[in-house]
C-alpha positions in Angstrom: 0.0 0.0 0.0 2.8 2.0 0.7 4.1 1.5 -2.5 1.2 2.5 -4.2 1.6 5.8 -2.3 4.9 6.6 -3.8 3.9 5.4 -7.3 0.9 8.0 -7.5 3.2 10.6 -5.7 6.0 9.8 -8.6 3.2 10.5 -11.3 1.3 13.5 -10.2 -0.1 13.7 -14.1 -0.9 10.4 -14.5 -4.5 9.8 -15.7 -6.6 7.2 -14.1 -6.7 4.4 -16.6 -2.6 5.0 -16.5 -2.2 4.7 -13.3 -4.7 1.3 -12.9 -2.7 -0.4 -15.6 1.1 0.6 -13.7 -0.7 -0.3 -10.5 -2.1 -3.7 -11.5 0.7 -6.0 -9.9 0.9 -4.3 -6.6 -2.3 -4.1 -6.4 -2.8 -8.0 -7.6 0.0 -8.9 -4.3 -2.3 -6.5 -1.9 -5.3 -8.8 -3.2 -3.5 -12.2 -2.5 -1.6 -10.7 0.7 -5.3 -10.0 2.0 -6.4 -13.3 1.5 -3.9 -15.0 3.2 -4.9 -12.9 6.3 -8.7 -13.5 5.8 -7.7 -17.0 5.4 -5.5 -17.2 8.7 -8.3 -15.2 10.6 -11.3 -17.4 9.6 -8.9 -20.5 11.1 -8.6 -18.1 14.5 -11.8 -18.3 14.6 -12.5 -22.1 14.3 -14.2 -21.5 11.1 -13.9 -24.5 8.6 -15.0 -23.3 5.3 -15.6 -24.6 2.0 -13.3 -22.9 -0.6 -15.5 -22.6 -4.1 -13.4 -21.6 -7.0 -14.1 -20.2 -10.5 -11.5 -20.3 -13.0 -12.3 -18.6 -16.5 -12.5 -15.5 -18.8 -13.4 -12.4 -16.9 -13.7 -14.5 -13.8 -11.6 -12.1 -11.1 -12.1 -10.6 -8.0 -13.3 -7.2 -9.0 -14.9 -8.3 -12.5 -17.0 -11.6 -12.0 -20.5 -12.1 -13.0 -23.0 -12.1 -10.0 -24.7 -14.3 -12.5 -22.0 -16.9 -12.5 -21.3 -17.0 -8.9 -24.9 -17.3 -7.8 -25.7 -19.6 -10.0 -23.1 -21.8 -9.3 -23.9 -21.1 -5.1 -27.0 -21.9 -5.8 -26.6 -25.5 -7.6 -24.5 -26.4 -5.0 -27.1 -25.2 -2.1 -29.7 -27.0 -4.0 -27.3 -30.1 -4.5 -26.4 -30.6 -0.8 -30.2 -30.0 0.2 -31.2 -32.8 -2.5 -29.1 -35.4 -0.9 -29.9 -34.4 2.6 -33.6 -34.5 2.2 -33.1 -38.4 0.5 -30.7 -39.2 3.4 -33.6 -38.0 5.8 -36.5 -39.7 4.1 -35.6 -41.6 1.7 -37.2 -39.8 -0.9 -37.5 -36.3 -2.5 -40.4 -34.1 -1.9 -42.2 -31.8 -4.2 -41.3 -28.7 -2.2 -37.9 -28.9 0.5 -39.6 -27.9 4.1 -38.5 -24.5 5.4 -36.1 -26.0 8.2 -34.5 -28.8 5.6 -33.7 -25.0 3.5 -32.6 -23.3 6.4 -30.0 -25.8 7.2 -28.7 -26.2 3.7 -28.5 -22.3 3.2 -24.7 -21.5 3.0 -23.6 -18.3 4.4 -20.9 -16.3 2.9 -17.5 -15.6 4.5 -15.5 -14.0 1.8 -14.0 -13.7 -0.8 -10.6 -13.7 -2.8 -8.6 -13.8 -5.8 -7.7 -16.8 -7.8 -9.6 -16.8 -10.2 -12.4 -16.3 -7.9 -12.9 -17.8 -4.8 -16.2 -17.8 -2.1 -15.7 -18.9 1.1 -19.2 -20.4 2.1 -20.6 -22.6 5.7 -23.3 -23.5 7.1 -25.9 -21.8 9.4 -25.4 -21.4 12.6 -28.4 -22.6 14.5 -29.9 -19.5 16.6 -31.1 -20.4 20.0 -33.8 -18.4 19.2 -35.4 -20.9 16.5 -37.1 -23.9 17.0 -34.7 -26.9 16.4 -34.9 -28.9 13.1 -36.1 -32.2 14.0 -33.1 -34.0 12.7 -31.3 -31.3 15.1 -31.9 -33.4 18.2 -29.5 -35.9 17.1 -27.2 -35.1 14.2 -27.6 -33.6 11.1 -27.5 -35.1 7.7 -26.3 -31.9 6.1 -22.6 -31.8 6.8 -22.9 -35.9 5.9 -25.0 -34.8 2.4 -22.0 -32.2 1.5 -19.3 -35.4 2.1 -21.0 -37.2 0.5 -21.6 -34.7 -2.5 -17.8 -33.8 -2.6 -17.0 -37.9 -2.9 -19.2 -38.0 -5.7 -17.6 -34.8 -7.0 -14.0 -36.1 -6.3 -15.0 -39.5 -8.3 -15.8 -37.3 -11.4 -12.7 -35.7 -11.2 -10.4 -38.7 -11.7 -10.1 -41.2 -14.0 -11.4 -44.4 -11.2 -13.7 -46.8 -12.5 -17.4 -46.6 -11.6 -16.8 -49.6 -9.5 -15.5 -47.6 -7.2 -18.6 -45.4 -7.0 -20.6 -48.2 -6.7 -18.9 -49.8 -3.4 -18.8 -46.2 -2.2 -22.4 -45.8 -2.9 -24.6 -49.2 -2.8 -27.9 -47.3 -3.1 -28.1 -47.0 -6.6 -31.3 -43.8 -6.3 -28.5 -42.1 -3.9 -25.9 -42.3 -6.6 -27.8 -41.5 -9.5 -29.6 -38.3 -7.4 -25.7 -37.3 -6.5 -24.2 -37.6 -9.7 -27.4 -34.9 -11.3 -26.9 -32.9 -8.2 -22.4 -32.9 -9.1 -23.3 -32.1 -12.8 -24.9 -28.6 -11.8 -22.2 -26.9 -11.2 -19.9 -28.6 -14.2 -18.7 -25.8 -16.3 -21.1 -25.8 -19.6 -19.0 -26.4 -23.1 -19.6 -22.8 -24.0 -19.5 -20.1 -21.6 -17.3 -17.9 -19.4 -16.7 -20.6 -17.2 -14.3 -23.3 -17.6 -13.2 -25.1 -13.9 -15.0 -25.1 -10.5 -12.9 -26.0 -8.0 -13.6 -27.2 -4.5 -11.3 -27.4 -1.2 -10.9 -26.9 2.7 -11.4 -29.0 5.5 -14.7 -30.7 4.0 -12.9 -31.8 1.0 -9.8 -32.9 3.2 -12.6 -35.2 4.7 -13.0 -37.1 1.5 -9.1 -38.2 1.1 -8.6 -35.6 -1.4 -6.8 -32.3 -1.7 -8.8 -30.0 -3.7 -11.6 -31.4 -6.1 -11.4 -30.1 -9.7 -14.9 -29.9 -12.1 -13.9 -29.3 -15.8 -16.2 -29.1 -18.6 -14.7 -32.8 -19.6 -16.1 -34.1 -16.6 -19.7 -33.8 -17.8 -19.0 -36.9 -20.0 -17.6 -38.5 -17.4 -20.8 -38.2 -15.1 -23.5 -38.3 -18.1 -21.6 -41.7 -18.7 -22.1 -42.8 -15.2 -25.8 -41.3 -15.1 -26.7 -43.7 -18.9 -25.5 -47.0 -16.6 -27.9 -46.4 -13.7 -31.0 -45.4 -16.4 -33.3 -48.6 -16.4 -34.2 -50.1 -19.8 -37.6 -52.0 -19.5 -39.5 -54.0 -22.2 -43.4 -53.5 -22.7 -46.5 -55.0 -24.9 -49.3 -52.7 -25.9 -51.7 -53.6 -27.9 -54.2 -51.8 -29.5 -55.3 -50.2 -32.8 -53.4 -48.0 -34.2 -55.7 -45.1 -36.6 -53.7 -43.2 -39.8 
């Protein structure tokens, strides 16, 4: 910052579009300096967040779509909630109750550079609130997100759908995780070209990071075409020109 001082003290005359382009490293260092600090402080405070990042054109702290990142928080929200509510009943409902939304509504910590990166968690649950009724014992949210980011870190490799398979018997589980992972693949056009997960969540899973290219929508919509059931039928009838 300091540095930056000096640079617009060195030119006085400088117009502004001069000065952003000479200032565009330093202040690209501030950016990553800062979130290394954010970073340190949200472990200070016990936080363990998950780390979403989007890589492509335009995508930068300072110039990202809204429409990109929401959409993307959003298909993961809704992903996490989808395998919660099947891990709590079984089954899906036509319309999520508000608690089972509540619980699955991340909240934003931050966020930094790289391309672009959101820190999100879960709720807190406020004393003031009635508890969920999965709250008594434990909650199948965090379990839903492991679970999510397992299927997500299968997608990312090159491991044999075996694997999957032992990992996840159920085969309506699997098929309902692998729709809910292939949100929030990149698209073949667009802006958007990796999604990147990481943090303690994703540590859980065995993995380092989990990366989501636009390649890796083959690799699921393959997985997906071996779980759809083929069935033979006889109709008859008359059929009329």
């Amino acid at each position: 910052q300091r540095g930056l001082r000096a640079l617009r003290a060195d030119l006085p005359g400088a117009s502004a579009a001069n000065f952003a382009f000479l200032a565009e490293t330093p202040m690209a260092q501030i950016a990553e300096i800062q979130a290394e600090i954010d970073a340190y402080l949200l472990a200070a405070r016990g936080e363990e967040p998950l780390w979403v990042r989007l890589e492509g054109t335009n995508l930068r702290l300072g110039d990202a779509s809204a429409s990109i990142v929401t959409y993307i928080l959003d298909a993961l929200r809704k992903g996490v909630q989808t395998v919660a509510e099947l891990k709590l009943r079984g089954a899906l409902s036509a319309r999520p109750t508000a608690e089972l939304n509540r619980a699955c509504d991340f909240r934003i910590l931050g966020f930094a550079p790289g391309s672009l990166r959101v820190a999100v968690k879960f709720p807190a649950v406020n004393p003031d609130q009635a508890a969920l009724p999965f709250e008594q014992t434990s909650s199948p949210v965090p379990d839903a997100l492991r679970d999510y980011l397992r299927v997500a870190a299968w997608a990312s490799t090159s491991s044999e759908a075996s694997e999957l398979e032992a990992t996840f018997p159920d085969a309506k589980l699997r098929r309902a995780i692998l729709g809910a992972v292939r949100r929030v693949v990149p698209r073949l056009r667009g802006g958007l070209e990796a999604v990147e997960f990481s943090g303690q969540a994703v540590a859980s899973t065995g993995a380092e990071a989990v990366r989501l290219e636009r390649t890796t929508r083959k690799r699921i919509d393959e997985a997906i075409g071996q779980l759809e059931e083929v069935s033979n039928a006889t109709h008859s009838g008359m059929l009329r020109a």
